[in-house]
N, C-alpha and C positions, 0 to 999 in steps of 0.2 A: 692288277688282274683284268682291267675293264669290262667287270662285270655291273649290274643293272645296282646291285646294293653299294656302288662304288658311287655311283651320280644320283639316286634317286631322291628323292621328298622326303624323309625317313618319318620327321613329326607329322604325320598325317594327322587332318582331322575327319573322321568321319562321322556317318549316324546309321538311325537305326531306322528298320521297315516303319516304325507307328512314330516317327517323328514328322509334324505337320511340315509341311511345304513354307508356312510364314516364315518359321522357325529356323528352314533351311536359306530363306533369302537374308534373312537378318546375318547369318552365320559367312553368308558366299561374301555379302558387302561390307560385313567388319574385318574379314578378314584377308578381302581381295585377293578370293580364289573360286576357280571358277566349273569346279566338278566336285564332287563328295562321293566316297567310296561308302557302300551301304554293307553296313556288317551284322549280326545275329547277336545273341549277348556273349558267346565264348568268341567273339570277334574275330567268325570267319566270313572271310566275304559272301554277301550274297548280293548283290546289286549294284549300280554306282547313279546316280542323278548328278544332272550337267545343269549350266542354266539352258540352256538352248529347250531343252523338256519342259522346265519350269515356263519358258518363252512361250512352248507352243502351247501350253494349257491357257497361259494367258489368253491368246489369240483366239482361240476356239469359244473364248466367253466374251467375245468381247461387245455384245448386248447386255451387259450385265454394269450396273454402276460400282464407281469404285468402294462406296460401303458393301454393295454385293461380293466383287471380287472377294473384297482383303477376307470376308465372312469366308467366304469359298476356300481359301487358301488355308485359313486359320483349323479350314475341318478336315482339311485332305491328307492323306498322308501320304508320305515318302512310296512306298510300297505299290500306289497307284497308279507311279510316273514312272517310275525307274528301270532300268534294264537289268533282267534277270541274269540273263544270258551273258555275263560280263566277259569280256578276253581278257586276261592277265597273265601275269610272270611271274617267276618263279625267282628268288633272290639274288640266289648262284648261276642264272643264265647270263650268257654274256650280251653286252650291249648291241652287238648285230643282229644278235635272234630276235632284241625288242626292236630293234629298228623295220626290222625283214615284218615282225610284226604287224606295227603301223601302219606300215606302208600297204599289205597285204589286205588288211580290214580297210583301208580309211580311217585309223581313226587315230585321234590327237593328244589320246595318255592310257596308261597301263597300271592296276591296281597290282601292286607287288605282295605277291604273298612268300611265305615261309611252309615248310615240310610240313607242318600241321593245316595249310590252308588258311591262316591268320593274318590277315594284314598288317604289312611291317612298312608300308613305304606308297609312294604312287611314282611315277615315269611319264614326263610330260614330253614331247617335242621338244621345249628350249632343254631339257636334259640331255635328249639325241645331240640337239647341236654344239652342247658344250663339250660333248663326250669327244665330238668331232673336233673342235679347237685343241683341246686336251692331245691330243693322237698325233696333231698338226705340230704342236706346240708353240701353237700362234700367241701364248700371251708371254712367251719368253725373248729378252732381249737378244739381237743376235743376226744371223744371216737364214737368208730363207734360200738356199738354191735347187734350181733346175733343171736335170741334165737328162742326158739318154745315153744307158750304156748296153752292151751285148745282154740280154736274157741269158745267161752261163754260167755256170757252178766256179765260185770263186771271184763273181764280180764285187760282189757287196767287201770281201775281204781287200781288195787291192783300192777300193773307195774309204775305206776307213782308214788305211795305210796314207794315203796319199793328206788325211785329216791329220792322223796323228803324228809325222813327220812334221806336223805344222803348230804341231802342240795348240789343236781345234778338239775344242768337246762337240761331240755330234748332241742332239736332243732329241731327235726326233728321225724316222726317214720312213715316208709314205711312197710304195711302188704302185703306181695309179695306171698303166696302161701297157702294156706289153703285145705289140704287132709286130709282123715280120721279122723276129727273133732281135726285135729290141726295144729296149723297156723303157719308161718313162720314171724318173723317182725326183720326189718334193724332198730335201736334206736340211732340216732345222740343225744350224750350230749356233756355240758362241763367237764364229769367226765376227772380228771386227772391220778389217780389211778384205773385202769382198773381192777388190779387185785382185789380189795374191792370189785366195781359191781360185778363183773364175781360171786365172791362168795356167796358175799347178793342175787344175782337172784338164783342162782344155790340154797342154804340153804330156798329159800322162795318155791321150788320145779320146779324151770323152769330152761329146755336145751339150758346152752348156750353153741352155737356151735361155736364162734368165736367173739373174743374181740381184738380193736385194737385199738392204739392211731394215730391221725390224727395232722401231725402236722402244 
C-alpha cells in the first residue's frame, strides 16, 4: 500500500514531559537513537526532543563545570527543551504525504500517530529513502532499464506485452518525466539477458537509453 505504517520505527521508544534530560542522553546513547517522541501518560503525543536541543542547552552553559552541567542536566526536564508544536503523521497516510512533509517543514523525522492521537511508530529520512529503493526495486536481482515511450493511452500495455512474450517478470516501473508528449520510465525485471530486451523494445519502436544488469 506504501503507506507511512508500511516503513516506519513501529518499536518506538519515547518519554515523558518530567523525564530529566540525563536520563534522556543515557537512553539516546544506549540505544543509538537520535530524537525521542514525548508522550502524556495515555501516550499521546505531546512533544518530541532531538539531541541537537539537548546540544544547544549544553552550549548555552558552557561557563559552567562539568560537575555543574551533569547537576544541571540531572534537574531539567524533558518539557523545558522539547518542541510543543510537533508535525506528525497519521499511520494510514501514504509515504509521499510524509515525504511532501519533510520536505516542506525541514525537517528530519515524523512521530506517527494512530485515530486516537497515540503514538504507534516514528518516520525518519532513511525510512523515505528506503521507501524509495522499495518503489525502484533496486534491491531485486535483475535488469534495470530505460526507455522513452509516447505519453498515450495504451503505452504501458504494449510495454508489458513486449515483457511478457519474453517470459520477463516486470518488478517495478517508475514514470519519472513526461515532456513534449513523451515520457521517460525506469522498468525493474527479472530479465537476465539485457541485450534481447534492449533490442525487442528498441525493434517494437521505443528509445532505450540505458540497460543494465542489477546484481
Amino acid at each position: 500500500m506504501f503507506q507511512v505504517k508500511d516503513f516506519m520505527t513501529k518499536d518506538v521508544i519515547t518519554c515523558a514531559p518530567d523525564d530529566k534530560i540525563s536520563y534522556i542522553i543515557d537512553a539516546m546513547k544506549s540505544k543509538n537513537i537520535h530524537r525521542l517522541p514525548v508522550v502524556d501518560a495515555n501516550h499521546k503525543l505531546v512533544g518530541i526532543i532531538t539531541e541537537g536541543m539537548i546540544a544547544g542547552a549544553d552550549n548555552s552553559a558552557t561557563s559552567l563545570s562539568i560537575y555543574e552541567l551533569n547537576y544541571l542536566l540531572s534537574k531539567t526536564q524533558v518539557s523545558t527543551l522539547m518542541i510543543k508544536n510537533v508535525i506528525s503523521i497519521e499511520e494510514d497516510q501514504l509515504m509521499e504525504e510524509a515525504a511532501q512533509k519533510m520536505l516542506q517543514n525541514d525537517i528530519g523525522c515524523l512521530p506517527v500517530i494512530d485515530a486516537n492521537k497515540k503514538v504507534v511508530g516514528i518516520l525518519t529520512q532513511n525510512d523515505i529513502f528506503k521507501s524509495f529503493l522499495n518503489v525502484l526495486g533496486w534491491e531485486k536481482e535483475g535488469s534495470r532499464i530505460t526507455l522513452e515511450a509516447k505519453d498515450e493511452i495504451g503505452m504501458l500495455e504494449k510495454i508489458a506485452n513486449i515483457f511478457a512474450n519474453h517470459r520477463i517478470n516486470i518488478y517495478n516501473i517508475g514514470v519519472y518525466e513526461s515532456k513534449d508528449g513523451i515520457a521517460r520510465m525506469v522498468i525493474r525485471s527479472d530479465a537476465q539477458d539485457i541485450d534481447e530486451m534492449r533490442n525487442a523494445l528498441n525493434d517494437a519502436g521505443f528509445n532505450v537509453l540505458k540497460a543494465v544488469h542489477i546484481a
